[in-house]
N, C-alpha and C positions, 0 to 999 in steps of 0.2 A: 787385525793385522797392523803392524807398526810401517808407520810413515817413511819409506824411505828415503825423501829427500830431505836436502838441507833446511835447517826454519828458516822461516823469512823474518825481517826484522820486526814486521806485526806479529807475529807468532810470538817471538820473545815478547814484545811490550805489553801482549796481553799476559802470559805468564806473570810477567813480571808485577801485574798488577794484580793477579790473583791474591787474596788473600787468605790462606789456611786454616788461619785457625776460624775465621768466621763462614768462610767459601764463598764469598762475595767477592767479585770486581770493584776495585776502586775507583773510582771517578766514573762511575754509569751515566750522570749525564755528557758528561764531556767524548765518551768513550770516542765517538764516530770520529771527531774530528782528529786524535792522537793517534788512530789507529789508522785511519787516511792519509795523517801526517807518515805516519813510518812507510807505506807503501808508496808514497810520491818518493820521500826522501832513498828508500831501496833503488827505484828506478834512477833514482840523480848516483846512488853508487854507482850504478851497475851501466850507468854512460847511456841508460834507454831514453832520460828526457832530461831538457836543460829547462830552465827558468829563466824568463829574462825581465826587464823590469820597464814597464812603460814610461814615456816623458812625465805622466800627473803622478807615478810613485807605485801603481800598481804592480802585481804579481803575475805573471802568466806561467804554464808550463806547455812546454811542446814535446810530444816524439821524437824520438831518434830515429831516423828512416833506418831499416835493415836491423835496427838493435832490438827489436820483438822479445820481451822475456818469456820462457818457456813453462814459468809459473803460471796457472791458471786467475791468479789473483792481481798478480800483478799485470799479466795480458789485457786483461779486461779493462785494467786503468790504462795501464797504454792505447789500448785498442781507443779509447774514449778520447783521448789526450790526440790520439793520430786523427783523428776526425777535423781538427782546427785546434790552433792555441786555443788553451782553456784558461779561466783565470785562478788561481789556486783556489779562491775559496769555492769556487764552482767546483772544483775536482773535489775535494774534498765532500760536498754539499751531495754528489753525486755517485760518489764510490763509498765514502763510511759508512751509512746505515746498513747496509748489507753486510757489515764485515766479520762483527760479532761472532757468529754462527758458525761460517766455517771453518773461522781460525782458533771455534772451540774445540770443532771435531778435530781438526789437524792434532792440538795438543792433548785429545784424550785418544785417538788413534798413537802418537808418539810415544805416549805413556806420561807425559809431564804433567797432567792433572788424570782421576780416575772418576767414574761417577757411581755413588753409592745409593743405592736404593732400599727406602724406608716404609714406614707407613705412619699416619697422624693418628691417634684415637684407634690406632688398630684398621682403619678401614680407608682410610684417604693416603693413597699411595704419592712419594713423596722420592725428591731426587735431589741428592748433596751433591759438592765437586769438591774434592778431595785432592793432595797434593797426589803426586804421582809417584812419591818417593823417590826417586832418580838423582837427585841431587843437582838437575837442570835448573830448577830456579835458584836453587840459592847458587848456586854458579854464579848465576849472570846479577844476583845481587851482589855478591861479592864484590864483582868488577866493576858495578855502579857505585859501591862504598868505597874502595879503593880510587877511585878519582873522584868522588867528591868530598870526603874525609882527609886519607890519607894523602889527598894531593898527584895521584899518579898521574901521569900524561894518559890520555887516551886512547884506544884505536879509536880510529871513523865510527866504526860501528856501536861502540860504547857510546861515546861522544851523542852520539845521534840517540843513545837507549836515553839516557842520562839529561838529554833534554827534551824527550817528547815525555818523561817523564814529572817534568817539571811541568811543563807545556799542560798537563792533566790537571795539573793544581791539586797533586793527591801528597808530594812528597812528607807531609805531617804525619799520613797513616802509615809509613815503613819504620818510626820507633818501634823497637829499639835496633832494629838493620841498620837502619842507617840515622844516627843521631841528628835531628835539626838543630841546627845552629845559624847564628849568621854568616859564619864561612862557607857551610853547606849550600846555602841558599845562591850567595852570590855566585860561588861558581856552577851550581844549578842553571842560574839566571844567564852566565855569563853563555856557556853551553848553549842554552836556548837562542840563545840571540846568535848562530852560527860563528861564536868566535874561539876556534882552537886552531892548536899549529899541529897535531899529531900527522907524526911521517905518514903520508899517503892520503890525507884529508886533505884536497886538494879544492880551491878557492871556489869554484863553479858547487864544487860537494858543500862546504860551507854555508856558499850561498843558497842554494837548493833549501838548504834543510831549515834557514834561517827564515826564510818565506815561510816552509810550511809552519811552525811554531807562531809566525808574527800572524798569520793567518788565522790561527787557536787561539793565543792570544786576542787577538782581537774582539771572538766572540763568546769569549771566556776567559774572563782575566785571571790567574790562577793566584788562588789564597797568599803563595809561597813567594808573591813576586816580592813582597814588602822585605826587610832589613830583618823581621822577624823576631 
């Protein structure tokens, strides 16, 4: 049965990392922390948790009292987040290893990835992930090459794709989607570091999203940060 609700922004970022012709995830070790990044930086959309920044330079994120997402995914991080300021990397550290899994099923319930089932040597039963055909990911690639290529202004929500996607340190494996270059890169980089003007990205959203990356960043410096 197909997923009726809306993706969440870790839904896309995992699509987006899908890779089809091999069926592989990009960035598997990095995965937890990018895909933790997009469900804090969701909740910094959606007004559920703010970030604020300690005297010595740290990160925290808090709950929004009354603002409860009614996402299962994103609850849970709230739920957690409601308990006491956390500190990002802590949210993170605590909500991404679990994420993988179900925001595979969401996107093969959706139909944006399918799983095909094989067998090795005829006897060792075997299971691919396959595009979903839909034309959901190259969508949202599209939108990601269109503001780092062609220069577009962003929404928030690209904005945000476009640098947890740097933030992975995978951007070298979407040749030829998206060409590297060192114009790619820097406003790759510049993204990551929460600095866009797109109507409706507002300073607190910025800021949000700019923790969680600096957070990734931190404990995995991504390939792509370099001039390139």
């Amino acid at each position: 049965m197909k997923n009726p609700s809306p993706p969440t922004l870790a839904e896309d970022l995992l699509l987006v990392l899908f890779q089809p012709d091999s069926g592989a995830i990009a960035g598997e070790n990095t995965l937890y922390y990018v895909l933790a990044g997009a469900v804090l930086a969701e909740l910094a959309f959606n007004e559920s948790a703010t970030t604020t920044t300690t005297p010595t330079g740290s990160t925290s994120v808090e709950a929004v009292v009354g603002r409860a997402p009614s996402d299962e995914i994103l609850r849970s991080a709230w739920d957690y987040a409601a308990q006491k300021p956390r500190a990002v990397k802590s949210m993170i550290a605590a909500i991404g290893p679990a994420l993988r899994q179900p925001l595979l099923e969401r996107l093969i319930a959706r139909g944006d990835i399918r799983e095909q089932n094989g067998k090795v040597l005829g006897m060792l039963k075997t299971t691919t992930l396959k595009d979903g055909g839909n034309g959901r990911r190259s969508g949202l690639i599209g939108e990601v090459r269109n503001v780092l290529v062609d220069g577009v202004e962003p929404t928030p929500r690209v904005a945000a794709l476009a640098a947890l996607m740097w933030g992975s340190g995978t951007l070298h494996q979407f040749e030829p989607e998206i060409p590297r270059s060192p114009v790619v890169i820097a406003r790759a980089r510049q993204l990551g570091r929460g600095a866009w003007s797109a109507e409706g990205a507002t300073k607190p959203v910025a800021r949000a999203t700019a923790a969680m990356i600096g957070a990734i960043a931190a404990s995995a410096a991504p390939p792509d940060s370099g001039p390139g």
